[in-house]
PyMOL CGO cylinders between C-alpha atoms (Angstrom):
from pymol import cmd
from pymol.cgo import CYLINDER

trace = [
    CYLINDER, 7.77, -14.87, 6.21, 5.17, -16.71, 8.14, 0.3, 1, 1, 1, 1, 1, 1,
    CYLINDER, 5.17, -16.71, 8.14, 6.10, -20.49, 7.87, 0.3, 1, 1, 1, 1, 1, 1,
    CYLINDER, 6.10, -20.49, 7.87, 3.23, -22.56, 6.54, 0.3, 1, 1, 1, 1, 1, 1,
    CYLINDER, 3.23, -22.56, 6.54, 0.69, -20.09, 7.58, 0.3, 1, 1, 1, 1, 1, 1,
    CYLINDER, 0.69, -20.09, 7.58, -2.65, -19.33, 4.90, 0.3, 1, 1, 1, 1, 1, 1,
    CYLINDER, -2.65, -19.33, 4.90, -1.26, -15.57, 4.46, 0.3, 1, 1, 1, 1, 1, 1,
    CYLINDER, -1.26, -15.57, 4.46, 2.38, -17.04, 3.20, 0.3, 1, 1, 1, 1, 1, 1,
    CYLINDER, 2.38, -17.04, 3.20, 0.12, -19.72, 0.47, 0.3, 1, 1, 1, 1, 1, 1,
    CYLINDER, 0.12, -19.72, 0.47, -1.55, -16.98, -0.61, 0.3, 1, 1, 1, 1, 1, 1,
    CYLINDER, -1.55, -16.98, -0.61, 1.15, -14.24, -1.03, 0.3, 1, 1, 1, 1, 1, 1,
    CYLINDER, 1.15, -14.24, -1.03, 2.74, -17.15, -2.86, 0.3, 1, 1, 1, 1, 1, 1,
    CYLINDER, 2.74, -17.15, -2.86, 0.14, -18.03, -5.01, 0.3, 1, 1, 1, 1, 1, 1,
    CYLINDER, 0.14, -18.03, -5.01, -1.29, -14.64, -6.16, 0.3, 1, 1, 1, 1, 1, 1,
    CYLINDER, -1.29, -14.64, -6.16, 0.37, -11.74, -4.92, 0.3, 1, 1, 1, 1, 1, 1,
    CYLINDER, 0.37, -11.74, -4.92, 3.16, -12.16, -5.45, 0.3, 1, 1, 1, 1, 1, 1,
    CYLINDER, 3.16, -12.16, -5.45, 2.84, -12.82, -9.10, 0.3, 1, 1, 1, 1, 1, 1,
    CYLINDER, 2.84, -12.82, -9.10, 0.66, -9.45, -8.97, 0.3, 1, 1, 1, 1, 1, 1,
    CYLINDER, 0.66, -9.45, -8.97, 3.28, -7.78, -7.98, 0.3, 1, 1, 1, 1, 1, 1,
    CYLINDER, 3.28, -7.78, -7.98, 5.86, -9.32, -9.43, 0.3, 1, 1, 1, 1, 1, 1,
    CYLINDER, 5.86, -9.32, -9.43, 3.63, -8.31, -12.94, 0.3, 1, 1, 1, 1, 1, 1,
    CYLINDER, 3.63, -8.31, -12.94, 3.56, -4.97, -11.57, 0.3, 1, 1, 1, 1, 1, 1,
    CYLINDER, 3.56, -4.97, -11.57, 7.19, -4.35, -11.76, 0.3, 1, 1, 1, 1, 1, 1,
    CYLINDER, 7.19, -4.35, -11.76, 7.93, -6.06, -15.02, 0.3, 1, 1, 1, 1, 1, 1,
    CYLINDER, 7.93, -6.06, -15.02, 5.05, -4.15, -16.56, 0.3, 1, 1, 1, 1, 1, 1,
    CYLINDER, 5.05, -4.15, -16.56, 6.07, -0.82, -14.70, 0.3, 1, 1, 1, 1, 1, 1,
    CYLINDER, 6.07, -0.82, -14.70, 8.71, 1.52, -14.73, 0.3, 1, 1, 1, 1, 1, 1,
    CYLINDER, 8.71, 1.52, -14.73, 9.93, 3.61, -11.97, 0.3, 1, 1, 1, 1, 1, 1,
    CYLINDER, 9.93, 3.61, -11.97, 8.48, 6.57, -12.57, 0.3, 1, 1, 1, 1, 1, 1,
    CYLINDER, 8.48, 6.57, -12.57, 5.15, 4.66, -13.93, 0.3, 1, 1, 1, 1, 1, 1,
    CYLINDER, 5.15, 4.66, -13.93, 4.24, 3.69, -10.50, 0.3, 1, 1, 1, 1, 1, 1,
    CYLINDER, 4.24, 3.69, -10.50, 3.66, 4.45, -6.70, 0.3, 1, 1, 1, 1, 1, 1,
    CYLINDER, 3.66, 4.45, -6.70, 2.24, 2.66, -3.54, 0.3, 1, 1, 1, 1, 1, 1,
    CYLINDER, 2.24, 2.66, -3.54, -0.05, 4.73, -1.53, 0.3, 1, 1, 1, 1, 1, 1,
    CYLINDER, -0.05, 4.73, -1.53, 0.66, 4.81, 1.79, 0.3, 1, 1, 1, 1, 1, 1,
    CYLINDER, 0.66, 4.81, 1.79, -1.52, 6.06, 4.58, 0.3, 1, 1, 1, 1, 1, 1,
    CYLINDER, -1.52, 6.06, 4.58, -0.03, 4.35, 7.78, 0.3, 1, 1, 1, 1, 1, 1,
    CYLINDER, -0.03, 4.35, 7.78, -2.89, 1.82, 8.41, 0.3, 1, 1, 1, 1, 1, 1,
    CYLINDER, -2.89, 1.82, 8.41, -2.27, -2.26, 9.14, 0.3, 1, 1, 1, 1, 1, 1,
    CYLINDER, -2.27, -2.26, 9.14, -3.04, -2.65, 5.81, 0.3, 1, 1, 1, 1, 1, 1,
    CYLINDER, -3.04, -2.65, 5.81, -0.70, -0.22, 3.56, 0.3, 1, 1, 1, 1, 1, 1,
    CYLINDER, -0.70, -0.22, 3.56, 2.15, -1.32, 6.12, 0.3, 1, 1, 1, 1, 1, 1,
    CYLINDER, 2.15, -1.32, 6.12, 2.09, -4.83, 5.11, 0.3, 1, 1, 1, 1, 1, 1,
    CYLINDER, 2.09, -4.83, 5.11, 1.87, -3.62, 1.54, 0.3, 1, 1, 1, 1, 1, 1,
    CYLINDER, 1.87, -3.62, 1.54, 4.78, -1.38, 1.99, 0.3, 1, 1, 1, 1, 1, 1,
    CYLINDER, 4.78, -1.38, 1.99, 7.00, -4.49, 3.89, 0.3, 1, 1, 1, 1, 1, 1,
    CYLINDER, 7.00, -4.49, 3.89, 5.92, -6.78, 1.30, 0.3, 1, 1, 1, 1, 1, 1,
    CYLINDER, 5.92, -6.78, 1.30, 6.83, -4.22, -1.50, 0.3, 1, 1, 1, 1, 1, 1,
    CYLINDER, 6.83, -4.22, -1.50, 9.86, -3.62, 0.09, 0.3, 1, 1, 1, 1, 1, 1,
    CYLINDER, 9.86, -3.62, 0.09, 10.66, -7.49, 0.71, 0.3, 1, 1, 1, 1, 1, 1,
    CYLINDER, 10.66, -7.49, 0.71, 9.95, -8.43, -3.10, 0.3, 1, 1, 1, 1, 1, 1,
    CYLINDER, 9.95, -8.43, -3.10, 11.36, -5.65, -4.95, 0.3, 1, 1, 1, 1, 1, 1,
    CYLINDER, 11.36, -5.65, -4.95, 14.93, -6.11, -5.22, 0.3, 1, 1, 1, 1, 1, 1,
    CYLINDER, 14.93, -6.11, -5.22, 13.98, -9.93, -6.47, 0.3, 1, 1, 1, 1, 1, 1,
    CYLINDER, 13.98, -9.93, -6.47, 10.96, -9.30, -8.60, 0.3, 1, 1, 1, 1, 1, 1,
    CYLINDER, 10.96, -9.30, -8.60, 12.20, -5.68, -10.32, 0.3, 1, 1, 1, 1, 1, 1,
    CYLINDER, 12.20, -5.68, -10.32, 13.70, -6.21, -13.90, 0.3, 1, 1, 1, 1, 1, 1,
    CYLINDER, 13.70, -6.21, -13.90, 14.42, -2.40, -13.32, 0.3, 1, 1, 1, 1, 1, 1,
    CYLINDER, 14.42, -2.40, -13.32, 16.24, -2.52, -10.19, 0.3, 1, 1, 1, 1, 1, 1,
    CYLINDER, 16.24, -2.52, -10.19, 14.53, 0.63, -8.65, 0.3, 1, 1, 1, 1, 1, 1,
    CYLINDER, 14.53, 0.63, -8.65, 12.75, 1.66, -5.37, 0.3, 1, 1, 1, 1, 1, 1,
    CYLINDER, 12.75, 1.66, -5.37, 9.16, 2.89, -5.02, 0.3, 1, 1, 1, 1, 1, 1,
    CYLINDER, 9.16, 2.89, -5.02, 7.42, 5.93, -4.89, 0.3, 1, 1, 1, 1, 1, 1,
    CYLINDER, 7.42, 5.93, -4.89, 5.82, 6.14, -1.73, 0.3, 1, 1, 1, 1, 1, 1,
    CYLINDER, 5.82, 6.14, -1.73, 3.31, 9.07, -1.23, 0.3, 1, 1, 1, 1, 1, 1,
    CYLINDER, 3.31, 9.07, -1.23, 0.89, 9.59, 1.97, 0.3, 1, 1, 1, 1, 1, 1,
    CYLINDER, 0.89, 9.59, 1.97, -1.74, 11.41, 1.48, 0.3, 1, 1, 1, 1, 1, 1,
    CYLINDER, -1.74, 11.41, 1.48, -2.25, 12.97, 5.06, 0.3, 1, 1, 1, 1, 1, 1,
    CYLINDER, -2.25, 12.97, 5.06, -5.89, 13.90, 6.40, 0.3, 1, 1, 1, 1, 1, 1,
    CYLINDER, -5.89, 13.90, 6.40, -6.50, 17.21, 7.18, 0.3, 1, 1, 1, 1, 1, 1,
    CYLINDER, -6.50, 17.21, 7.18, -6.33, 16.90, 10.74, 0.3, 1, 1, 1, 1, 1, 1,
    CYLINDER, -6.33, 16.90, 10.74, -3.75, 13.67, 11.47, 0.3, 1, 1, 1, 1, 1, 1,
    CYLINDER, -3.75, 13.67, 11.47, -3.08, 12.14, 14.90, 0.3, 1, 1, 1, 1, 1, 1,
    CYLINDER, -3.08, 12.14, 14.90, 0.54, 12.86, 16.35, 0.3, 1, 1, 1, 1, 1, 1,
    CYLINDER, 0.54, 12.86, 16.35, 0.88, 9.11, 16.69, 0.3, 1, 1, 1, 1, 1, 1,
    CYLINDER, 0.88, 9.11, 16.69, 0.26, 8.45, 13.04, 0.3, 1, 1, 1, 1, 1, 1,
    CYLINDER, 0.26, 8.45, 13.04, 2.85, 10.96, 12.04, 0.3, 1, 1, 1, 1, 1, 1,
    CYLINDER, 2.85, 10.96, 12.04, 5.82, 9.43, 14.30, 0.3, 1, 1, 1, 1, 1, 1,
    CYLINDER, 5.82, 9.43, 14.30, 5.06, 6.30, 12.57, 0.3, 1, 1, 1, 1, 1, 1,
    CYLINDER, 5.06, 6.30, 12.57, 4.86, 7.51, 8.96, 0.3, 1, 1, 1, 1, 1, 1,
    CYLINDER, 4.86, 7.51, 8.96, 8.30, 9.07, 10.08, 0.3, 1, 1, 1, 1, 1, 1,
    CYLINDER, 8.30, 9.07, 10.08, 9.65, 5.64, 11.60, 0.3, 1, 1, 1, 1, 1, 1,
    CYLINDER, 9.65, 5.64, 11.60, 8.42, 3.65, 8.08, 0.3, 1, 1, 1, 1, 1, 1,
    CYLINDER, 8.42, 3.65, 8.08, 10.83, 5.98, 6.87, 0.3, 1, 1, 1, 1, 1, 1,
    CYLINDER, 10.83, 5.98, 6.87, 13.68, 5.05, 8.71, 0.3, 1, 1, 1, 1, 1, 1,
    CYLINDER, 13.68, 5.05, 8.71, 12.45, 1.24, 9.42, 0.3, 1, 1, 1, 1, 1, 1,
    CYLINDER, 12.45, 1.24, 9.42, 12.20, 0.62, 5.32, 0.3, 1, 1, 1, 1, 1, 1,
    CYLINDER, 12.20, 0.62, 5.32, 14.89, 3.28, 4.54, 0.3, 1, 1, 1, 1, 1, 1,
    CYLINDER, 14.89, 3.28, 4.54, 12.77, 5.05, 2.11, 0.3, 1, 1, 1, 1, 1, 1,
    CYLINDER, 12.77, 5.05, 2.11, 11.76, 8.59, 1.45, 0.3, 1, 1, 1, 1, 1, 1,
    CYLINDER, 11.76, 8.59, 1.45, 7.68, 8.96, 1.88, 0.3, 1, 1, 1, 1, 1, 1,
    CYLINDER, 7.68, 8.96, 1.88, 6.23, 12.11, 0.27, 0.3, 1, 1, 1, 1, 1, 1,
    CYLINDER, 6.23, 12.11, 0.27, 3.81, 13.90, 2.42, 0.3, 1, 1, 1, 1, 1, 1,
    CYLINDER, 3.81, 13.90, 2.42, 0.90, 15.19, 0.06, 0.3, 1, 1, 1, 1, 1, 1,
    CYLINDER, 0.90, 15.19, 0.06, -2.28, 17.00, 1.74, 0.3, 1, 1, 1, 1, 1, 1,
    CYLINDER, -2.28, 17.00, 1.74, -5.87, 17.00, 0.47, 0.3, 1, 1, 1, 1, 1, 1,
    CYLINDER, -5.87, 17.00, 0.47, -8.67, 14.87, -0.50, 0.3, 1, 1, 1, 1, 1, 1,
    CYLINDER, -8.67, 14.87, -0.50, -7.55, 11.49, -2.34, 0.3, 1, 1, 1, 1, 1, 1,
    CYLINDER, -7.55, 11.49, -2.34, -9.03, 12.53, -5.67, 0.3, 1, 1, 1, 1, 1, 1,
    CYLINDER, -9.03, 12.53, -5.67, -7.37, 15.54, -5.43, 0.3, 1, 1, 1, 1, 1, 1,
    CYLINDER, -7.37, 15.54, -5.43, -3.98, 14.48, -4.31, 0.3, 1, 1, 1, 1, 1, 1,
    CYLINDER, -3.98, 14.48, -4.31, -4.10, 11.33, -7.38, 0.3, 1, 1, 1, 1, 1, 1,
    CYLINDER, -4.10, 11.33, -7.38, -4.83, 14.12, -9.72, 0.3, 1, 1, 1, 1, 1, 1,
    CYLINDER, -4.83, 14.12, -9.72, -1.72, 16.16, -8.33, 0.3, 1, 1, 1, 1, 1, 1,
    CYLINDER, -1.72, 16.16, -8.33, 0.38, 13.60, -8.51, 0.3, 1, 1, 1, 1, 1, 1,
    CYLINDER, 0.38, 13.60, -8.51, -0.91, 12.45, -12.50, 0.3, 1, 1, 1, 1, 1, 1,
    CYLINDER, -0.91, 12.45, -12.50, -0.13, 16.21, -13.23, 0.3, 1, 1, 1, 1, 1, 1,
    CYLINDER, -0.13, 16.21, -13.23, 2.66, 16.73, -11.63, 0.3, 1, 1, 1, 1, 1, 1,
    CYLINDER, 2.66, 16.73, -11.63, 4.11, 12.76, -13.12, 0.3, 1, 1, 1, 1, 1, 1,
    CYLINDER, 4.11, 12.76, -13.12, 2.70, 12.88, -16.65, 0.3, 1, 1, 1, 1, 1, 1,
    CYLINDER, 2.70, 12.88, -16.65, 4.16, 8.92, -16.57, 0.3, 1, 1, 1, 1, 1, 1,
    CYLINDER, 4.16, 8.92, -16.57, 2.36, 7.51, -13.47, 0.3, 1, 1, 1, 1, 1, 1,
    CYLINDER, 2.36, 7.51, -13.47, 0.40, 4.87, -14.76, 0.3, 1, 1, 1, 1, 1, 1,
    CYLINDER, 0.40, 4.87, -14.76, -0.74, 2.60, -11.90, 0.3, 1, 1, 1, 1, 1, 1,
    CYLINDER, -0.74, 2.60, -11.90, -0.78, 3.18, -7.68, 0.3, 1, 1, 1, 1, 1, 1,
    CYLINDER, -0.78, 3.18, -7.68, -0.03, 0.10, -5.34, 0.3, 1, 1, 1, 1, 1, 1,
    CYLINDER, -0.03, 0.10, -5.34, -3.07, 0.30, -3.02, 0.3, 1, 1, 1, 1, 1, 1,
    CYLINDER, -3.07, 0.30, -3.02, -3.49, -1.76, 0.44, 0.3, 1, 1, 1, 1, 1, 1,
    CYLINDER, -3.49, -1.76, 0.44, -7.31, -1.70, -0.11, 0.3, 1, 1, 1, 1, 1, 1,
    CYLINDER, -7.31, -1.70, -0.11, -9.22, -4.84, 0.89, 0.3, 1, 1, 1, 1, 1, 1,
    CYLINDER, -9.22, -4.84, 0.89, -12.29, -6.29, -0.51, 0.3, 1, 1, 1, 1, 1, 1,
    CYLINDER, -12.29, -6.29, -0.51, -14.33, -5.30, 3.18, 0.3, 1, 1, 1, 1, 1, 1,
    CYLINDER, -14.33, -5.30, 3.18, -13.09, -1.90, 3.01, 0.3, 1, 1, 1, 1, 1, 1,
    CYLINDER, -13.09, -1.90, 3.01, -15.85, 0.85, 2.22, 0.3, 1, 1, 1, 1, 1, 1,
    CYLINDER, -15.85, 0.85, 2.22, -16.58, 0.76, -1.59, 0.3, 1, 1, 1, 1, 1, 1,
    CYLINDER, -16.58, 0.76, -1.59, -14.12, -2.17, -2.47, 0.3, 1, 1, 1, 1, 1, 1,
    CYLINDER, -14.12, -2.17, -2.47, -16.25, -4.89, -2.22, 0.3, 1, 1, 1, 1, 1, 1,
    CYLINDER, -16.25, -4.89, -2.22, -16.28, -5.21, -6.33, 0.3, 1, 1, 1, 1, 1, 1,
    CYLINDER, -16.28, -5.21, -6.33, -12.52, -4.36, -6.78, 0.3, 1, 1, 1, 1, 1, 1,
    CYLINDER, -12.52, -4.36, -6.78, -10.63, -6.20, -9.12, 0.3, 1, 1, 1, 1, 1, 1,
    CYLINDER, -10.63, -6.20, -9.12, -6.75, -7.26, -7.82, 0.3, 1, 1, 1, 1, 1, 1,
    CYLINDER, -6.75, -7.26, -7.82, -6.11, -5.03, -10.98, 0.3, 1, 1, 1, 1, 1, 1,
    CYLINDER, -6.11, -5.03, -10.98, -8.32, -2.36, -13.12, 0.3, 1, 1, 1, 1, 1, 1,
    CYLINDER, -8.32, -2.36, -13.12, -8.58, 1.13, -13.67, 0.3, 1, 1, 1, 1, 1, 1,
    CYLINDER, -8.58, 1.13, -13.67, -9.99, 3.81, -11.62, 0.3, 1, 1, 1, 1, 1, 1,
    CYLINDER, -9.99, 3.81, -11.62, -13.52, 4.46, -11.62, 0.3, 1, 1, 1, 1, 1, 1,
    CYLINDER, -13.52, 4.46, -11.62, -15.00, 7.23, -13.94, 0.3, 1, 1, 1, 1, 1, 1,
    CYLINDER, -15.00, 7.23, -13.94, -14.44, 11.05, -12.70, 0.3, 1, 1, 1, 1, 1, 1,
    CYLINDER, -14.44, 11.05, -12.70, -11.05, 10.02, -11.11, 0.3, 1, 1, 1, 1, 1, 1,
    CYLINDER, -11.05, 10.02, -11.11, -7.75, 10.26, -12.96, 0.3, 1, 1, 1, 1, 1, 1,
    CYLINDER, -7.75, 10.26, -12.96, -6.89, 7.56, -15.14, 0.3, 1, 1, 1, 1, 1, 1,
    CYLINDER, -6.89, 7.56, -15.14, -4.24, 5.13, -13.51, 0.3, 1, 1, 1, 1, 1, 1,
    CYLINDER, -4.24, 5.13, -13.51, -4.47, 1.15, -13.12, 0.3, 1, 1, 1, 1, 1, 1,
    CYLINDER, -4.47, 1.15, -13.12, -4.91, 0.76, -9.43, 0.3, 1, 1, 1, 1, 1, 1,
    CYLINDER, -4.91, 0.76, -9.43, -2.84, -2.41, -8.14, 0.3, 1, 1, 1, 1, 1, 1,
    CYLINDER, -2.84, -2.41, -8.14, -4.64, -4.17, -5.00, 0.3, 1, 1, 1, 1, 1, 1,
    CYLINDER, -4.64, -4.17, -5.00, -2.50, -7.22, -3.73, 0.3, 1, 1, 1, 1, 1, 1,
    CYLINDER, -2.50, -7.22, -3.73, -4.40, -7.58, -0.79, 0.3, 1, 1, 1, 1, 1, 1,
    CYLINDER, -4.40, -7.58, -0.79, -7.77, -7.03, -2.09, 0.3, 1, 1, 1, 1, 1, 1,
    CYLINDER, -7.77, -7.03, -2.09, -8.56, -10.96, -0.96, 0.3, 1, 1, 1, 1, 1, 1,
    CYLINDER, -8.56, -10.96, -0.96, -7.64, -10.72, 2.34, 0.3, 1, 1, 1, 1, 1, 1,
    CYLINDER, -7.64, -10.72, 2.34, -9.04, -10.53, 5.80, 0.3, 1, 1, 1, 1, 1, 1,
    CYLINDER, -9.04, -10.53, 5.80, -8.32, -8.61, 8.58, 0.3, 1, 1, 1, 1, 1, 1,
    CYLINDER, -8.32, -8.61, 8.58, -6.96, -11.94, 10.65, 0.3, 1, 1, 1, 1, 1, 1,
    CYLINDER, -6.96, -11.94, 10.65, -4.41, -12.68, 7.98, 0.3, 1, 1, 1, 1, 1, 1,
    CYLINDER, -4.41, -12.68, 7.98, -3.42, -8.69, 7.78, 0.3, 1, 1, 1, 1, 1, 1,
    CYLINDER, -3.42, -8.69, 7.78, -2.41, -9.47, 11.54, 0.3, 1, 1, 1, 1, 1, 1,
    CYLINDER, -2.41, -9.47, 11.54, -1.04, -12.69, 11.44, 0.3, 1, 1, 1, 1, 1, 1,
    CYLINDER, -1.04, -12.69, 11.44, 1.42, -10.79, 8.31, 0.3, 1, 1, 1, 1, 1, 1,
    CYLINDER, 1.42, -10.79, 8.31, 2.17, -8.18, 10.87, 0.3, 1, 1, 1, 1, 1, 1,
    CYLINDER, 2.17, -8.18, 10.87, 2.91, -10.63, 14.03, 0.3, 1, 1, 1, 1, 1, 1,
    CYLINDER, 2.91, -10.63, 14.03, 4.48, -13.16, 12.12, 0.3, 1, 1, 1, 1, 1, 1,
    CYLINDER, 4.48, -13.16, 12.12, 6.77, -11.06, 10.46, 0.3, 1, 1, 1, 1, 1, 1,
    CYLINDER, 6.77, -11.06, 10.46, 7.53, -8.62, 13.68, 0.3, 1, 1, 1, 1, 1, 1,
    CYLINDER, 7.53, -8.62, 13.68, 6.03, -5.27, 11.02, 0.3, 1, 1, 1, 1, 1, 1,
    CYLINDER, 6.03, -5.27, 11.02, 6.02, -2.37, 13.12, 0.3, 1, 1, 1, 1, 1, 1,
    CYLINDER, 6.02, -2.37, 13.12, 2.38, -0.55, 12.92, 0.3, 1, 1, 1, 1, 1, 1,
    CYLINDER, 2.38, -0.55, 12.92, 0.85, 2.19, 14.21, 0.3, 1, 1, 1, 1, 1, 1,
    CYLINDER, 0.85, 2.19, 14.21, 0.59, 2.91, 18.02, 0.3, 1, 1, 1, 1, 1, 1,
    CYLINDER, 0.59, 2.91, 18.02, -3.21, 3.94, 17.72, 0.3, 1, 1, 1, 1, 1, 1,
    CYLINDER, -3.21, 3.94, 17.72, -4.34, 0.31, 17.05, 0.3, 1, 1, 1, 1, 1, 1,
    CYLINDER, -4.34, 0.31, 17.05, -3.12, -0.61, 20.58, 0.3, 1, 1, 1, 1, 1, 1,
    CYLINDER, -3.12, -0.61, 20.58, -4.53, 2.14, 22.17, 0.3, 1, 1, 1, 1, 1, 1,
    CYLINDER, -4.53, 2.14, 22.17, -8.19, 0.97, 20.68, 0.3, 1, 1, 1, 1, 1, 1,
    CYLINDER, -8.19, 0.97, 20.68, -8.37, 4.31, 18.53, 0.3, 1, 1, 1, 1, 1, 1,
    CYLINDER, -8.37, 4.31, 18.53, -8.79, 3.15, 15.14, 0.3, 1, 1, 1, 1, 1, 1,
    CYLINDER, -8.79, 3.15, 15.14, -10.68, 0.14, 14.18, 0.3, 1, 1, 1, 1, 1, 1,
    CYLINDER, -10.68, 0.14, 14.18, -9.33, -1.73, 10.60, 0.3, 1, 1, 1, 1, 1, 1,
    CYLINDER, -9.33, -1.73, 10.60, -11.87, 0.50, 8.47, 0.3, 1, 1, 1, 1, 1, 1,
    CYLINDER, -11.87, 0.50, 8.47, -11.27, 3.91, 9.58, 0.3, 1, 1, 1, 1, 1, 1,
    CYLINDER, -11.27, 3.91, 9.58, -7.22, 4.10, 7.98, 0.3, 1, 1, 1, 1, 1, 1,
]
cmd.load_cgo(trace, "trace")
């Protein structure tokens, strides 16, 4: 981790714990982390990946679903496909809108109760999120998780560098900005 740096303190003081409550309170097949290749979902998915085997009282790994837009970049797709190999985890590829897709999945997983989401509190429509609640009305009913609700983009980067997280291509390139994953 990033020695002495604000995004370690915080991970420490809150995050952690969230997710560490996440996966007492949650059993495998109770839970999931959206994925959808962007900065901030990959730091979710290495943190998840860091913390579970010590925080888990169920010793399991996590669903991982990314819901992929209708028309993706190539580039986003090779790295959803090196996550896989990087984290050594099996990402399920579902297509359609988000609502749609959540309410496949609920159907599909009578037992999902909550979603690990790498939303942030700047994102579009986040800026009142709890680190914690349910989904809003209309949606399916699930407890959405959002460790990294508090954060900013500089500390989303300063996880990535100081923690040598691979990330997609296209933020290099000057293709996507933070907003648009």
């Amino acid at each position: 981790m990033c020695h002495n740096s604000l995004v370690e303190r915080r991970l420490i003081r809150l995050y952690f714990q969230l997710l560490k409550q996440a996966f007492t309170i949650y059993k495998q097949d109770e839970i999931f982390l959206s994925f959808n290749g962007g900065k901030d979902c990959t730091v979710l998915l290495d943190i998840v990946v860091r913390l579970l085997p010590s925080y888990s009282k169920h010793n399991f790994d996590i669903r991982c679903i990314y819901v992929q837009p209708a028309d993706p970049f190539e580039e986003l797709e090779v790295f959803v496909e090196q996550c896989k190999n990087y984290y050594n985890i099996d990402i399920q590829i579902m297509r359609g809108g988000i609502k749609s897709v959540l309410k496949q999945i609920c159907q599909e997983s009578l037992s999902i109760k909550a979603c690990l989401m790498g939303a942030r509190r700047t994102d579009p429509h986040c800026e009142h999120l709890k680190p914690m609640q349910e989904t809003d009305p209309g949606w399916p009913s699930i407890i959405r998780i959002n460790p990294l609700i508090d954060w900013t983009c500089s500390e989303v980067w300063e996880y990535i560098r100081g923690n040598n997280v691979p990330y997609c291509i296209l933020y290099d390139q000057g293709v996507v900005r933070s907003a648009q994953f």
